[in-house]
mmCIF file of the C-alpha atoms, coordinates in Angstrom:
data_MODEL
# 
_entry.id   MODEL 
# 
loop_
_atom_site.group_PDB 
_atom_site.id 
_atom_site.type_symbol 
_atom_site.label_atom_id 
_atom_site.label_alt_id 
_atom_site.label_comp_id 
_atom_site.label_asym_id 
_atom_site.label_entity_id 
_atom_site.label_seq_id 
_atom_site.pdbx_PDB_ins_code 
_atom_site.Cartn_x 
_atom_site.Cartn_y 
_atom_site.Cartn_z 
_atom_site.occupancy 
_atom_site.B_iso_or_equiv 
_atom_site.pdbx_formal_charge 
_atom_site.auth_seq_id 
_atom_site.auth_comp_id 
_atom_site.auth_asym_id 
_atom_site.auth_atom_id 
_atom_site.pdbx_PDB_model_num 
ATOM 1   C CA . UNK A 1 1   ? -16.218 -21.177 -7.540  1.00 0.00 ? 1   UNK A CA 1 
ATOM 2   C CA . UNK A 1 2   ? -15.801 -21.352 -11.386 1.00 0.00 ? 2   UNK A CA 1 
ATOM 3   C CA . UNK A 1 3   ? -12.125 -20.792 -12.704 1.00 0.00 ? 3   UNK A CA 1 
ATOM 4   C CA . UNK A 1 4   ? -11.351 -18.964 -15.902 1.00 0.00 ? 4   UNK A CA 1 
ATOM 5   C CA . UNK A 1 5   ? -13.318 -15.731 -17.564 1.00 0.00 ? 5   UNK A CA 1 
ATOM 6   C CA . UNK A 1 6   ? -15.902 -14.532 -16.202 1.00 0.00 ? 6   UNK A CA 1 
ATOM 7   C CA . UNK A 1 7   ? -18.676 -12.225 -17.803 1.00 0.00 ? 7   UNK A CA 1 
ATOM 8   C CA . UNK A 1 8   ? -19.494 -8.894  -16.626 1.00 0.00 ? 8   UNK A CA 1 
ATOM 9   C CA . UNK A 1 9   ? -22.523 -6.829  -17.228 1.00 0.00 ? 9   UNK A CA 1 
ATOM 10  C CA . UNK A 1 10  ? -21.055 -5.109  -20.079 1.00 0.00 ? 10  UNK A CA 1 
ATOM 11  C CA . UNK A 1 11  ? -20.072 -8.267  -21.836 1.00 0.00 ? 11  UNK A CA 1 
ATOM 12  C CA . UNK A 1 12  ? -16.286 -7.648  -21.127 1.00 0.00 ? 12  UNK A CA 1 
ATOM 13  C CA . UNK A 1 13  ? -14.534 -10.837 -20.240 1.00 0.00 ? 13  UNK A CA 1 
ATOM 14  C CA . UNK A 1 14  ? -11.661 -10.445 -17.494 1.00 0.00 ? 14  UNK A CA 1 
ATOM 15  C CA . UNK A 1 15  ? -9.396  -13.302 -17.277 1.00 0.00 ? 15  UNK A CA 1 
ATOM 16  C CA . UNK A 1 16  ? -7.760  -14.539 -14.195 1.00 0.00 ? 16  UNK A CA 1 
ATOM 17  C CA . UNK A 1 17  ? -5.676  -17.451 -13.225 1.00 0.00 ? 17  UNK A CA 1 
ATOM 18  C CA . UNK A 1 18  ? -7.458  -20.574 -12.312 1.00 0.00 ? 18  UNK A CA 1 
ATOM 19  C CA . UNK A 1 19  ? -8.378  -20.416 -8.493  1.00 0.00 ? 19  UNK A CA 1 
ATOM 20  C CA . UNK A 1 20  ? -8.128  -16.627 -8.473  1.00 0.00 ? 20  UNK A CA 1 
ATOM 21  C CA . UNK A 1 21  ? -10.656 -15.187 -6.800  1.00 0.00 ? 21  UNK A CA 1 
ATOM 22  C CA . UNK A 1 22  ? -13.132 -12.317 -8.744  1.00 0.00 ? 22  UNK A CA 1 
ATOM 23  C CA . UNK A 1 23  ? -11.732 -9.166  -8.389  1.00 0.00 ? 23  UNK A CA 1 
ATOM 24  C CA . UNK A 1 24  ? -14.863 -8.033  -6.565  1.00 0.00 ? 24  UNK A CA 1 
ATOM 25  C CA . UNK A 1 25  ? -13.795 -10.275 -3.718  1.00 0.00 ? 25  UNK A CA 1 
ATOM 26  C CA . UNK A 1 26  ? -10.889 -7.839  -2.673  1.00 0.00 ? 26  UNK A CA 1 
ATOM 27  C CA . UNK A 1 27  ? -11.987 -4.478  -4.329  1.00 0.00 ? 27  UNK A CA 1 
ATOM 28  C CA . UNK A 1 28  ? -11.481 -2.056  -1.825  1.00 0.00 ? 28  UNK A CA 1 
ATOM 29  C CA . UNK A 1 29  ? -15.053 -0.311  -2.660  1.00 0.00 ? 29  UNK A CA 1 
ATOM 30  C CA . UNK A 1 30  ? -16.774 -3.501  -1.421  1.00 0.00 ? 30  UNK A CA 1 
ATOM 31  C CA . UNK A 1 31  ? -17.571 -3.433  1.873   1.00 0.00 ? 31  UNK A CA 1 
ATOM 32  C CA . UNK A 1 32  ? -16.733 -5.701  4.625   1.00 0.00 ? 32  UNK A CA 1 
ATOM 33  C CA . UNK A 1 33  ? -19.425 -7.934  5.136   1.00 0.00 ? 33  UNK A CA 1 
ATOM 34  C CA . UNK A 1 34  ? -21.329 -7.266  2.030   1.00 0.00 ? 34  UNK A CA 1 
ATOM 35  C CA . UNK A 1 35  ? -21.493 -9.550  -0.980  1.00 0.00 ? 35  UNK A CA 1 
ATOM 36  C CA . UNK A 1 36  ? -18.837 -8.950  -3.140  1.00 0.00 ? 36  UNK A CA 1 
ATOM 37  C CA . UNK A 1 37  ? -20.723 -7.973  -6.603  1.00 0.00 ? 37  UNK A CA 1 
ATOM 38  C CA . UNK A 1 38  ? -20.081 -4.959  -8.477  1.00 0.00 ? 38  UNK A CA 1 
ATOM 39  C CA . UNK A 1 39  ? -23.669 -3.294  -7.480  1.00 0.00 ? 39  UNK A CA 1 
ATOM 40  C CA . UNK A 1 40  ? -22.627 -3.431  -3.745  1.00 0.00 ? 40  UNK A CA 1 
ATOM 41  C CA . UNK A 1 41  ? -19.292 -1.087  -4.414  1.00 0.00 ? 41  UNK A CA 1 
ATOM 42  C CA . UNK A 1 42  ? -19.306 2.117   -2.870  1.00 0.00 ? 42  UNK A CA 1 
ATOM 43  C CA . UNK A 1 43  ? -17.857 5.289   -3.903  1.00 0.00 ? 43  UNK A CA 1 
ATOM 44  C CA . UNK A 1 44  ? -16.913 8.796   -2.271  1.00 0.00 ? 44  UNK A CA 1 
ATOM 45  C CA . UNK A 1 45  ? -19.131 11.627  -1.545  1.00 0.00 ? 45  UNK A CA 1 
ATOM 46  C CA . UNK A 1 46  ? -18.602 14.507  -3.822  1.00 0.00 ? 46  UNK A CA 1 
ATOM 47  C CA . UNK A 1 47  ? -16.594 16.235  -0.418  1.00 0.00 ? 47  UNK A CA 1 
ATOM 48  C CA . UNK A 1 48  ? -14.779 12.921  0.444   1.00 0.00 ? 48  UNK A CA 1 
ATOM 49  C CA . UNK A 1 49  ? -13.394 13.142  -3.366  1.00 0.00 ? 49  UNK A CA 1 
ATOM 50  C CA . UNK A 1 50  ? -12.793 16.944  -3.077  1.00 0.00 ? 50  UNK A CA 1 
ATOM 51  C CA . UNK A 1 51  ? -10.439 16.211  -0.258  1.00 0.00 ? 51  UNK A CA 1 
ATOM 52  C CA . UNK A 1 52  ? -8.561  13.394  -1.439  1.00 0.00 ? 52  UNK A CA 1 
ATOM 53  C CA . UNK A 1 53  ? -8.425  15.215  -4.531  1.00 0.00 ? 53  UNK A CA 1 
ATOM 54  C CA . UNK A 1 54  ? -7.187  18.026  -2.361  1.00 0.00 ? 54  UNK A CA 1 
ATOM 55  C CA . UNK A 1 55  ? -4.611  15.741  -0.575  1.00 0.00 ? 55  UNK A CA 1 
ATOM 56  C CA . UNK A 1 56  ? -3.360  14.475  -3.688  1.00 0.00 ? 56  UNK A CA 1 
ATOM 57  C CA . UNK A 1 57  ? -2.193  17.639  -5.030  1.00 0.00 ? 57  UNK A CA 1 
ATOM 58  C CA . UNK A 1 58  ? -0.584  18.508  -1.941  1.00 0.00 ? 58  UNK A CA 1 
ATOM 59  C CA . UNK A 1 59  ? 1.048   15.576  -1.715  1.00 0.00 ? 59  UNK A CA 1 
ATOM 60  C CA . UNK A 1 60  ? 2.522   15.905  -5.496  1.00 0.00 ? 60  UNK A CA 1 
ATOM 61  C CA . UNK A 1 61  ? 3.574   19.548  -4.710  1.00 0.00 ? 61  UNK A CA 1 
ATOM 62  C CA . UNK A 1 62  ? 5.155   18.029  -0.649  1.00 0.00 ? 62  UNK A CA 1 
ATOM 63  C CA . UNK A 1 63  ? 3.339   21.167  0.307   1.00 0.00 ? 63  UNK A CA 1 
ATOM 64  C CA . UNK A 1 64  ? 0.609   20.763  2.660   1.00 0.00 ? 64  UNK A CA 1 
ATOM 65  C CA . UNK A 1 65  ? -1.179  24.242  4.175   1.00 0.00 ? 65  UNK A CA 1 
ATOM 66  C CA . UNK A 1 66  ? -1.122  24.524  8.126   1.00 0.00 ? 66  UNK A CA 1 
ATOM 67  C CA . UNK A 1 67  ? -4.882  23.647  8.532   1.00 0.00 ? 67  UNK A CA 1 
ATOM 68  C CA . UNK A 1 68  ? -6.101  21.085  11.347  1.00 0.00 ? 68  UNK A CA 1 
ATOM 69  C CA . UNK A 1 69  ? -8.782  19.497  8.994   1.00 0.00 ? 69  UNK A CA 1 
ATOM 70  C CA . UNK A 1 70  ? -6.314  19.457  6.638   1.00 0.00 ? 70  UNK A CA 1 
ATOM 71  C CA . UNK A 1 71  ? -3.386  17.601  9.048   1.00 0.00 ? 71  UNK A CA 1 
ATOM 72  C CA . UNK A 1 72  ? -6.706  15.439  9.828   1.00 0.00 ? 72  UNK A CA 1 
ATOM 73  C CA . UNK A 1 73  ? -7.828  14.299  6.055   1.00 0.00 ? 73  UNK A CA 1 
ATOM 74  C CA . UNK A 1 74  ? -3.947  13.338  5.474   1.00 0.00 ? 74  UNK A CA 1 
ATOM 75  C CA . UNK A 1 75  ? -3.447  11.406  8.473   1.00 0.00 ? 75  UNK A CA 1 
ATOM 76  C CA . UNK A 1 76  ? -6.835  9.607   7.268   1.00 0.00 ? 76  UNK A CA 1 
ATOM 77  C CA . UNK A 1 77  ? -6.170  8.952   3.739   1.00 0.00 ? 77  UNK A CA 1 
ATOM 78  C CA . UNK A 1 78  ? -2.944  7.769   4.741   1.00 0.00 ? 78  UNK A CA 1 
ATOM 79  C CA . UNK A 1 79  ? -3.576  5.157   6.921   1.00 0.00 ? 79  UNK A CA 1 
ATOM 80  C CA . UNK A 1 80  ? -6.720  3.673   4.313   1.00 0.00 ? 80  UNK A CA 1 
ATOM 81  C CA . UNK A 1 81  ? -3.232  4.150   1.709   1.00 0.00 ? 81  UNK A CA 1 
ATOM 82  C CA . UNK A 1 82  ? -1.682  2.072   3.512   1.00 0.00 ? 82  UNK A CA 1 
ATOM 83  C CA . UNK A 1 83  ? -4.713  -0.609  4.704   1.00 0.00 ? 83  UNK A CA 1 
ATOM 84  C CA . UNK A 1 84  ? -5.471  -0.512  0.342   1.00 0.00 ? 84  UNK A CA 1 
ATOM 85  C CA . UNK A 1 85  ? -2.307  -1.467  -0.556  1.00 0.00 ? 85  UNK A CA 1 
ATOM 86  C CA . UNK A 1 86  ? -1.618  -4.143  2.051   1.00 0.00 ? 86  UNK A CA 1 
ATOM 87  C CA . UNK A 1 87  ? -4.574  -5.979  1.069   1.00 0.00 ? 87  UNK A CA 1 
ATOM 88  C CA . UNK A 1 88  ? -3.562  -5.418  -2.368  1.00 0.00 ? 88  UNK A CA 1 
ATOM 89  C CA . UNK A 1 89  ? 0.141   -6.854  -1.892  1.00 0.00 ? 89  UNK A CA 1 
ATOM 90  C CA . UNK A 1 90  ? -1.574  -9.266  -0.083  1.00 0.00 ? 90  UNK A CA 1 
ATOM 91  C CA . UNK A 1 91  ? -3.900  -10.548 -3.407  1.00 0.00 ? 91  UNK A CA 1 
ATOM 92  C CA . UNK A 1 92  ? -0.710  -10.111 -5.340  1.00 0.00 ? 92  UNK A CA 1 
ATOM 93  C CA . UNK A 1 93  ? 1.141   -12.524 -3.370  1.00 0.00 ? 93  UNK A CA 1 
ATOM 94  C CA . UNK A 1 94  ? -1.790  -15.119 -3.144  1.00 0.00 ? 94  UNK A CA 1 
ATOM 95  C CA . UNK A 1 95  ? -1.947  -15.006 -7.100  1.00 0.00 ? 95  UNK A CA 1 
ATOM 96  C CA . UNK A 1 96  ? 2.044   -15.477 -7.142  1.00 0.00 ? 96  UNK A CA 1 
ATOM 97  C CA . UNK A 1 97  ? 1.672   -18.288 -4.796  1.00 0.00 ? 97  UNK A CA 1 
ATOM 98  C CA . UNK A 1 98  ? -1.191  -20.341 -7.215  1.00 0.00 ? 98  UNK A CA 1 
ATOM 99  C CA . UNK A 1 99  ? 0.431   -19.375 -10.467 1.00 0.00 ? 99  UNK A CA 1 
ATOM 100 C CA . UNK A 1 100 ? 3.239   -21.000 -8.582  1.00 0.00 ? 100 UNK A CA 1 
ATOM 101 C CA . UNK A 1 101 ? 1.798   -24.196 -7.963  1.00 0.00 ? 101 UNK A CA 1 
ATOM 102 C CA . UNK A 1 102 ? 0.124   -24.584 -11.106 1.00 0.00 ? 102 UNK A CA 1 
ATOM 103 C CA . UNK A 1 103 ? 3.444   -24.067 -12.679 1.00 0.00 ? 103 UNK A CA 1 
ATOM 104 C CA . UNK A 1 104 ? 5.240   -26.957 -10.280 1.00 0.00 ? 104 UNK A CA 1 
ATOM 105 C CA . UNK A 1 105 ? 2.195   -29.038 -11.769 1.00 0.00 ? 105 UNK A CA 1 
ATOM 106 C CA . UNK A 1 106 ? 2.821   -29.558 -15.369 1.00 0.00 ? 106 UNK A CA 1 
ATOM 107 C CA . UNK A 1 107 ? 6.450   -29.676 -14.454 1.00 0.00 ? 107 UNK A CA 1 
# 
């Protein structure tokens, strides 16, 4: 795996810390199992987004209407919350650990 910037298909060079993996590796609209490249991301229906949309504002207002499919979209949403951000903490820590080492290198 190549180090450094990497080109995208609009030209746009992202850097990243040597031995960082691309951020298609761990973006949470790649699937499991799928290559990791930017035409293999995956994005909500139009009534997915309406109800995380719908969940959002809710949640911004703490007020929630007493509706089962509502109860059940929350419950959902949170627990992929919470899945999203552990693998994102999780990324965040590896990058802390190799910025790490190559710091303890040139030391």
């Amino acid at each position: 795996m190549a180090a450094g910037p990497v080109e995208r298909p609009k030209g746009r060079k992202i850097p990243r810390i040597a031995g960082q993996r691309p951020r298609c590796e761990w973006c949470p609209k790649i699937p499991q199992g799928v290559e990791p490249i930017p035409a293999n991301a995956v994005v909500l229906s139009e009534k997915n987004e309406a109800a995380y949309r719908h969940y959002l504002e809710c949640r911004a207002v703490s007020e929630f209407p007493k509706d089962d499919i509502v109860r059940r979209n929350a419950m959902l949403i949170q627990q992929i919350e919470k899945i999203a951000e552990e693998y994102r903490m999780d990324e965040t820590q590896q990058r802390g650990i190799i910025l790490g080492l190559q710091l303890m290198k040139k030391a």
